[in-house]
C-alpha positions in Angstrom: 52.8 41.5 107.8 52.2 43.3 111.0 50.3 40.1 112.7 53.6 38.1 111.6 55.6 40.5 114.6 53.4 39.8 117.2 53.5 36.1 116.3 57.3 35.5 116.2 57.1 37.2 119.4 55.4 34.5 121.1 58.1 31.8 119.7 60.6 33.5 122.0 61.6 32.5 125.1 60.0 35.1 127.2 57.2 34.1 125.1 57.0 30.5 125.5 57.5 31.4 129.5 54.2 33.7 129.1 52.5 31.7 127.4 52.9 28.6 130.0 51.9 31.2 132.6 49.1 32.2 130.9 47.6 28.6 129.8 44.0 27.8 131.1 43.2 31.9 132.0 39.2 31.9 132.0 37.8 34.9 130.5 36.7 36.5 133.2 40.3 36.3 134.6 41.9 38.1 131.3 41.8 41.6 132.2 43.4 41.2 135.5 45.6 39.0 134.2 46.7 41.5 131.1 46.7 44.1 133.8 49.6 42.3 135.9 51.7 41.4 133.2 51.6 44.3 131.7 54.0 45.9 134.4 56.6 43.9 133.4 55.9 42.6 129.6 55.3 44.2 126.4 51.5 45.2 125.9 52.1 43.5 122.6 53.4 40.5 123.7 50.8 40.2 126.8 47.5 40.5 124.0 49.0 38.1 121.7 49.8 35.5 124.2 46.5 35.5 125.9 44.7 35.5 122.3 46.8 32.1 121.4 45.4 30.5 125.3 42.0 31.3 124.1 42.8 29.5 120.3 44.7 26.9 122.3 41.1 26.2 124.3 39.0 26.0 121.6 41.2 24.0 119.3 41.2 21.4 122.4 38.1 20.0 120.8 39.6 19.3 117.5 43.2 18.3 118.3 42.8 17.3 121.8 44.4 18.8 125.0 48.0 17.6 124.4 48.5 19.0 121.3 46.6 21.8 121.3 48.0 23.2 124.4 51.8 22.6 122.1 50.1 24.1 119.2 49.8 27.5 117.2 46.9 29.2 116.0 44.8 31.4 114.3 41.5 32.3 114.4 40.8 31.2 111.2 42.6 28.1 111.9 40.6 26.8 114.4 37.3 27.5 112.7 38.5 25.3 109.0 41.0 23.2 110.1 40.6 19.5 109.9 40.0 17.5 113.5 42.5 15.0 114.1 40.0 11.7 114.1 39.3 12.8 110.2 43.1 14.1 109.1 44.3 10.6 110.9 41.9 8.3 108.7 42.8 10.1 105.4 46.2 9.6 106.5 45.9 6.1 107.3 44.4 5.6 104.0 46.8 7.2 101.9 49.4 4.9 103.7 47.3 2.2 102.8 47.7 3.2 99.0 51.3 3.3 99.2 51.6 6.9 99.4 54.8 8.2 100.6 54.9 11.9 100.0 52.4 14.2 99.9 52.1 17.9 99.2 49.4 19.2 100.7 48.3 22.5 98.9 46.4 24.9 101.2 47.7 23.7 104.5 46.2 26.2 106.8 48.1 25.2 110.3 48.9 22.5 109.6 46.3 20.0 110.6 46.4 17.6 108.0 50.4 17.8 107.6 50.7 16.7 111.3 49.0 13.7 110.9 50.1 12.9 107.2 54.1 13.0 109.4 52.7 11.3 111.7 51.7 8.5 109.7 55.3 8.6 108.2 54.8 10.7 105.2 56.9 12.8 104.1 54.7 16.4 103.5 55.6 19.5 101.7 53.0 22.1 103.1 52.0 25.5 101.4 50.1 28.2 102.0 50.3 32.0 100.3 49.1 33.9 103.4 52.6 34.4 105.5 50.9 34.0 109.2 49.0 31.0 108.3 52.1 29.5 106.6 54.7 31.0 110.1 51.8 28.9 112.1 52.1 25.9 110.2 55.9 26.0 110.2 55.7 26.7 114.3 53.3 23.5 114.7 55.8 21.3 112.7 58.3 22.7 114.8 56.3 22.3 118.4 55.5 18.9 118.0 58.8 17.2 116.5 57.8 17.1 113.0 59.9 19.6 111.0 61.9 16.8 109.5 58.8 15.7 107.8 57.4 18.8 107.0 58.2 21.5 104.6 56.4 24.5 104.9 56.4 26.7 101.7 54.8 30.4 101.7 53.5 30.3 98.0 51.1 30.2 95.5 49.4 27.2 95.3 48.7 27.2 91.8 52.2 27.7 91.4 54.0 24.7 92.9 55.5 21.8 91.2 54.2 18.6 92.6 56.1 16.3 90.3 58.2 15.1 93.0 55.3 14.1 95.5 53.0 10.5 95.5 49.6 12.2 96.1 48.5 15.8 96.3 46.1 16.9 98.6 43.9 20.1 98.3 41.8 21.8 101.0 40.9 24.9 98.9 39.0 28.1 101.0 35.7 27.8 101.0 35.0 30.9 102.8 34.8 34.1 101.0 34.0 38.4 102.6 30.3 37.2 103.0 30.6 33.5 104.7 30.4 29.9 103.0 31.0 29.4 99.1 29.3 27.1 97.6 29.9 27.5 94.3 32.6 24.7 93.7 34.0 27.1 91.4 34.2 30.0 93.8 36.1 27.9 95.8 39.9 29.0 96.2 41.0 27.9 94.1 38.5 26.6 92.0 37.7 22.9 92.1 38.4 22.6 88.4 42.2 23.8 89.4 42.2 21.3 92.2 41.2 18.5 89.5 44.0 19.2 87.4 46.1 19.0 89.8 45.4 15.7 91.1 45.5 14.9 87.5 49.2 15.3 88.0 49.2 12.7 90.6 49.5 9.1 91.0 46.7 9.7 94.1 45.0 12.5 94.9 42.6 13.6 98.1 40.5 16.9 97.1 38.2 18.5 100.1 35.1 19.6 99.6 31.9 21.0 101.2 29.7 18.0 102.4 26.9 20.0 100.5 28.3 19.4 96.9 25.7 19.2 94.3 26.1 15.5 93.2 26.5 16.5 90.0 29.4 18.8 90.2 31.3 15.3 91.1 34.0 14.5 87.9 33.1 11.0 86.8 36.7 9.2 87.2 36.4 10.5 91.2 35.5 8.4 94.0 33.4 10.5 96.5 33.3 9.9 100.1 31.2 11.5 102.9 32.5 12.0 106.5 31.3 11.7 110.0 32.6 11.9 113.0 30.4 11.1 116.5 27.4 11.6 114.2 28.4 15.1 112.7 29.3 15.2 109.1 32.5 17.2 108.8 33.4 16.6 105.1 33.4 15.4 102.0 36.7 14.1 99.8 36.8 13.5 96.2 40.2 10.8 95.8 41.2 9.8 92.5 44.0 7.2 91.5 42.2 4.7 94.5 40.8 2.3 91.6 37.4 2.9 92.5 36.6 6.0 90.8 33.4 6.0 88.5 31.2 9.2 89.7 27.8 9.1 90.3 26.8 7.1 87.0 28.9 4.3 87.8 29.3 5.7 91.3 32.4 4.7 93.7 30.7 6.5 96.3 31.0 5.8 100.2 30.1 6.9 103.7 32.6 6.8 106.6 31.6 6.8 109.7 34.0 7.8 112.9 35.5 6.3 115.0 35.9 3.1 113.4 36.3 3.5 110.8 33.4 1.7 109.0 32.5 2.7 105.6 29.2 1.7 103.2 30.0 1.8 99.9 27.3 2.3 97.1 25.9 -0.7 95.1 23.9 1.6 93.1 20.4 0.8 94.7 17.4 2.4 93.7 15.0 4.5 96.0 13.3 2.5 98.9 9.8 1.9 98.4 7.3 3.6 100.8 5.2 2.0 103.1 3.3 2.1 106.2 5.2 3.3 109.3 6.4 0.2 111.5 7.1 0.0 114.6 10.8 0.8 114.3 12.2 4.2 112.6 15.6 4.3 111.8 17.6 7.8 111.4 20.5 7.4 108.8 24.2 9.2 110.1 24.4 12.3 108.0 26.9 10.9 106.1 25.0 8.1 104.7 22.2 10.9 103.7 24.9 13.4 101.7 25.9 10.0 100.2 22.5 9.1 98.8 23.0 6.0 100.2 19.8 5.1 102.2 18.7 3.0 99.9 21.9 0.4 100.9 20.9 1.2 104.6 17.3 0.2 104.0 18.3 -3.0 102.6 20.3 -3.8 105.4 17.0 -3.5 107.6 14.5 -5.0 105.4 12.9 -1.5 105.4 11.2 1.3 103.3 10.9 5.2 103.6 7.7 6.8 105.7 7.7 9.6 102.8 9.2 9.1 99.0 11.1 12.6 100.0 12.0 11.8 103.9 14.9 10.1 105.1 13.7 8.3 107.6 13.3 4.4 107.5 10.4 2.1 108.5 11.0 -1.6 109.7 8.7 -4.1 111.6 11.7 -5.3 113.4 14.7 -4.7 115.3 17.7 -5.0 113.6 21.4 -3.9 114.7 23.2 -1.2 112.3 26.2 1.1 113.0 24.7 3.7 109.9 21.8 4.8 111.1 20.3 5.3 115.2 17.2 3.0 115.7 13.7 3.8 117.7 10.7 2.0 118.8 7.9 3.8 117.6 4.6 3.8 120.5 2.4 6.8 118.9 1.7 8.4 115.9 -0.2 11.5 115.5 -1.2 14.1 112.6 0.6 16.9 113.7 -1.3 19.0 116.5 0.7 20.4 119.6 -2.3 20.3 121.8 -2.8 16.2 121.6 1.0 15.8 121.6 0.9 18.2 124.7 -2.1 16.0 126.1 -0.2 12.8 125.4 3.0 14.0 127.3 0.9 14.7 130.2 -0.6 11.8 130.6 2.9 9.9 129.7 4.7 12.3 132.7 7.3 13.2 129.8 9.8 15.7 130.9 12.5 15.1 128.9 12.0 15.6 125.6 14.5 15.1 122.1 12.8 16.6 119.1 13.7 15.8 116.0 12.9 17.1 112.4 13.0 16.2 108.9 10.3 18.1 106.5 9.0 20.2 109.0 8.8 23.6 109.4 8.4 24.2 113.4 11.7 24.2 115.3 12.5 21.7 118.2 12.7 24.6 120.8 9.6 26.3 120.0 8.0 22.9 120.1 9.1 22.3 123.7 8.1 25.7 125.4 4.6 25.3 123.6 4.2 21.5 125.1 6.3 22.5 128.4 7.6 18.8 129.3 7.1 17.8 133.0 7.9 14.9 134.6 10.2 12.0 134.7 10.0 10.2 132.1 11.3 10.6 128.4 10.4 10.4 124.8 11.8 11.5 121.4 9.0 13.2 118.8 9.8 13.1 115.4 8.3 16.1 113.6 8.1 14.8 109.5 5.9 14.0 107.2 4.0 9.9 106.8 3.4 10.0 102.6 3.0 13.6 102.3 0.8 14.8 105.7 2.3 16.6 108.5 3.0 13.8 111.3 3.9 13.0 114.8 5.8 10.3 115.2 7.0 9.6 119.4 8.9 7.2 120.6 12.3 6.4 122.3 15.7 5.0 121.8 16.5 1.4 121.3 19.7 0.0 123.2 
């Protein structure tokens, strides 16, 4: 209750006013800063508004400049709240199921129930720990939302959803000692979260993108998200029609922006085969998905190694789910030809890559010391089980 005080400080109007005169302070500048408004603000006041500039900067990157400089935070909330391209495209498609109302259980600061109001939804937001639930109500508040949004301090598990279209559940999947991933351990547990959307006509449940497959319920439709290449998440949705689990699977990969989305067609494994001249890298999403298989089809290509996700094809062929390469050497692995062959190539600009191997990309490049002006990629893997070099560069 004590961080609530300092909090509802900062929704005043002295401090609003210091928190506009202290937006953009680099750290370097904070103690003189502190120092100088100290003489005529509370200490209090001065800590906590410089503490919400430096959440307001690093939430920039998830929620973008205009909003997050409008925006409250904690540190918590920064670190596992959702980034606007991902909450926006869940929104979008709960709009597209007809979904009206939502409550969204677990709200954190809000960063889903901003861009559920956005989309015109009507959102009732809860969350039991009484900053993170003050936050969310301030963020409503800040950026013209509060008609939209409810915020409810309150047990999740105790909440009547009756009244609501879809329920969605971001449950904590951080415990004292870091990531949980236990889907049970969750909080709550992902078996709660699954009832609830029982109660639903549609339901959005996140979820580590590291879920066992298996731990997926059958009648859910699982779907794996990137953004800019970066898997963020992973959302189980039931009532979407397409639900089925892994043995019937409704399973998809999204990639962002876009959005573009490859469903499963229940594919088996690729076959292996030689290495081609062109090695495609799947988006991490379309890997947590297991769907490389309906990638490799796409490219008329196999796997280099039956447990390696990397794909082999003898010709060019355009594909937003995986990043393409034109393969000119391949090597077993030994850093003092690859250092040889860098020399003689003037590489000294080098992207390391790994899958299946052991040495990491930056003790690779201070053994091999690029010079020069040219570049070159090096994929460190392994070519049908045995330890291989594979260089080349970007296509496009």
């Amino acid at each position: 209750m004590n961080d609530l005080l300092p909090f509802h400080s900062l929704l005043t109007p002295e401090g609003r006013a210091l928190l506009d005169e202290v937006r953009g302070t680099a750290p370097a500048e904070e103690l003189a800063v502190a120092t100088r408004l100290r003489r005529d603000h509370p200490a209090d006041l001065v800590s906590a508004a410089l503490g919400q500039a430096r959440l307001r900067q690093r939430a920039a990157a998830k929620f973008g400049a205009e909003d997050a400089e409008r925006m409250y935070f904690t540190p918590n909330g920064v670190e596992q709240s959702t980034r606007t391209s991902v909450a926006d495209y869940r929104a979008g498609r709960l709009t597209e199921l007809g979904v009206t109302s939502v409550a969204d259980l677990c709200c954190g600061i809000g960063g889903d129930a901003i861009a559920l109001a956005r989309a015109g939804i009507r959102v009732l937001a809860v969350d039991r720990d009484p900053l993170t639930a003050a936050v969310a109500r301030a963020n409503a508040q800040a950026l013209g939302l509060a008609d939209l949004i409810e915020v409810r301090e309150a047990d999740v598990t105790e909440v009547d959803t009756a009244g609501y279209d879809a329920v969605f559940v971001d449950p904590a999947r951080r415990g004292g000692r870091g990531r949980i991933f236990d889907p049970e351990a969750y909080s709550p547990p992902l078996s709660w979260a699954v009832g609830a959307a029982s109660a639903a006509r549609v339901a959005a449940l996140k979820i580590a993108p590291g879920i066992p497959h298996e731990a997926v319920p059958e009648r859910a439709e699982a779907e794996w998200i990137s953004d800019g290449g970066d898997v963020k998440e992973a959302v189980l949705w039931f009532g979407t029609g397409a639900g089925g689990g892994f043995g019937g699977a409704a399973v998809r990969a999204t990639l962002l922006p876009g959005p573009r989305s490859l469903l499963s067609r229940g594919l088996p494994d690729p076959e292996v085969r030689p290495v081609g001249r062109y090695l495609y890298e799947p988006d991490g999403a379309v890997i947590r998905a297991h769907l490389v298989a309906e990638v490799a089809e796409e490219l008329d290509g196999g796997l280099i190694d039956p447990t390696i996700a990397y794909i082999t094809a003898d010709t060019p062929r355009p594909t937003v789910y995986a990043s393409a390469y034109e393969i000119t050497d391949r090597l077993p692995f030994n850093l003092k030809k690859l250092k040889a062959l860098l020399r003689e190539r003037e590489v000294g600009v080098l992207t390391v890559k790994k899958r299946g191997s052991a040495v990491e990309p930056e003790e690779l490049r201070r053994k091999v010391k690029p010079q020069g002006p040219n570049s070159a990629t090096v994929f460190l893997t392994r070519v049908a089980g045995a330890p291989t070099m594979l260089i080349g560069h970007p296509l496009g």
